[in-house]
N, C-alpha and C positions, 0 to 999 in steps of 0.2 A: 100576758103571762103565757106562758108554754106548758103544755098539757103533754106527758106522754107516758108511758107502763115501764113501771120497773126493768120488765123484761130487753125493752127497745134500749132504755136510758145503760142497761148491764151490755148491751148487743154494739152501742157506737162506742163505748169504754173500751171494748175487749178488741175491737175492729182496732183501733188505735194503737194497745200490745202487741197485737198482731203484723203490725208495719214493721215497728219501731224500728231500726232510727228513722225511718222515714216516713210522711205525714200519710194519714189515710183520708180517706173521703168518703160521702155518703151522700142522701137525698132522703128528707122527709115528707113522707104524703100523710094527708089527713085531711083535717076541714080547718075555715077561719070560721070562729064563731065569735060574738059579741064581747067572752071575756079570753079571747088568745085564738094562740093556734093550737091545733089538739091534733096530738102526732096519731095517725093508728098503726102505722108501717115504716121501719126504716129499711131502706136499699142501699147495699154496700155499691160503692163505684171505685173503678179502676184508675188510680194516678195516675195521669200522662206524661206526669213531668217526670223526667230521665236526667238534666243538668240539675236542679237541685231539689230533687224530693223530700230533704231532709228537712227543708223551709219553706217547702211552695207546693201546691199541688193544683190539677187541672182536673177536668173532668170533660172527656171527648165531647163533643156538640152529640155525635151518632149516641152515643151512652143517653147523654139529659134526653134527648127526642125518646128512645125506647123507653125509658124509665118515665117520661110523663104519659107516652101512649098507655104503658101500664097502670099510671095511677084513673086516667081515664076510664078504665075497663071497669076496674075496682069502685069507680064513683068517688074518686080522692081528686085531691090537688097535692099539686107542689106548695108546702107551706115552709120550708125551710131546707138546709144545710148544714152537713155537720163535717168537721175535720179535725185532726191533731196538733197538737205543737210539740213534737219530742222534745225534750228536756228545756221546753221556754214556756213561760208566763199563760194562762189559760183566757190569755186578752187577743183581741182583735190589733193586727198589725195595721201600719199604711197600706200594703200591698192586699191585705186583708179585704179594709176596705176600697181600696180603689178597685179590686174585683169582682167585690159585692152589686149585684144591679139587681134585684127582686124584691122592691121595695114591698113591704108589709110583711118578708120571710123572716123565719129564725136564723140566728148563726149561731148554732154550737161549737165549740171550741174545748176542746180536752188536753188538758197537761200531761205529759207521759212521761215519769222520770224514769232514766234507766230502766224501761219498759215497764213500767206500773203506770195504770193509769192515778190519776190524783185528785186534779179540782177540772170539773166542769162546767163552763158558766156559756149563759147564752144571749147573743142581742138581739133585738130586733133592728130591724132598716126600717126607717120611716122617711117620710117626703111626699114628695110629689114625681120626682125627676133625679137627674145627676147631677142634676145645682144644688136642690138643697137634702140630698141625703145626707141621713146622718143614722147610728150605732146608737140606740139605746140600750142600757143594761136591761134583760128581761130575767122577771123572774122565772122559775121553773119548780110545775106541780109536780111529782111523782105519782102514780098512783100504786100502789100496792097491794098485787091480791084482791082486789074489790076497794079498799081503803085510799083512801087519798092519805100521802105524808108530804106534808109543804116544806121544800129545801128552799131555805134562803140561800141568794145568788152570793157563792164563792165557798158554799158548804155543800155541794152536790156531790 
């Protein structure tokens, strides 16, 4: 399960609007604890990609290295990843995952229609290696205000 604050879960939604047409990206630090990851921080990243940002996005090696020295500092990890899909399915593509390598991270994925954000869902990467990863659907806590509200996965 994926643990993260209303505040973060409204902050990679609006990052997303903010693209639109074209995909956004981010990085989540937090901690792995026993039942998920538990986001405490999300970090906007700058798309590299320029041939087609409207369906693919990058994020500079020089960016990931500052952004994990920073979760370092903070006493985080890297526990996931988040991006848009402007006006497509809030599912993980082939390309998706053939660029996913962090096994045990989140991958959030936000639907943006005609710049509204929409449905949110997020998977985990599990395995060992890059033979046998694989995408599982993760659920996602919200926490609210002090209160936890539990979104089932594809009503976020």
């Amino acid at each position: 399960m994926l643990h993260l604050s209303y505040s973060d879960y409204a902050a990679l939604r609006a990052h997303g609007e903010e693209t639109h047409p074209h995909e956004c990206c981010g990085v989540l630090l937090g901690k792995t604890e026993a039942d998920g990851n538990h986001v405490h921080q999300t970090v906007r990243a700058g798309n590299t990609r320029t041939d087609r940002a409207h369906d693919r996005y990058n994020i500079a090696p020089e960016e990931l290295i500052r952004i994990q020295r920073q979760a370092r500092k903070l006493g985080l990890d890297i526990v996931g990843f988040y991006h848009s899909h402007p006006d497509c399915p809030a599912q993980w593509s082939k390309t998706d995952f053939d660029e996913a390598h962090w096994i045990g991270c989140s991958y959030i994925i936000t639907r943006v229609d005609q710049g509204k954000a929409t449905i949110t869902n997020s998977f985990l990467l599990t395995g060992t290696d890059e033979e046998d990863k694989k995408f599982l659907d993760e659920p996602v806590e919200i926490e609210v205000s002090g209160v936890e509200d539990q979104q089932e996965k594809g009503h976020a």
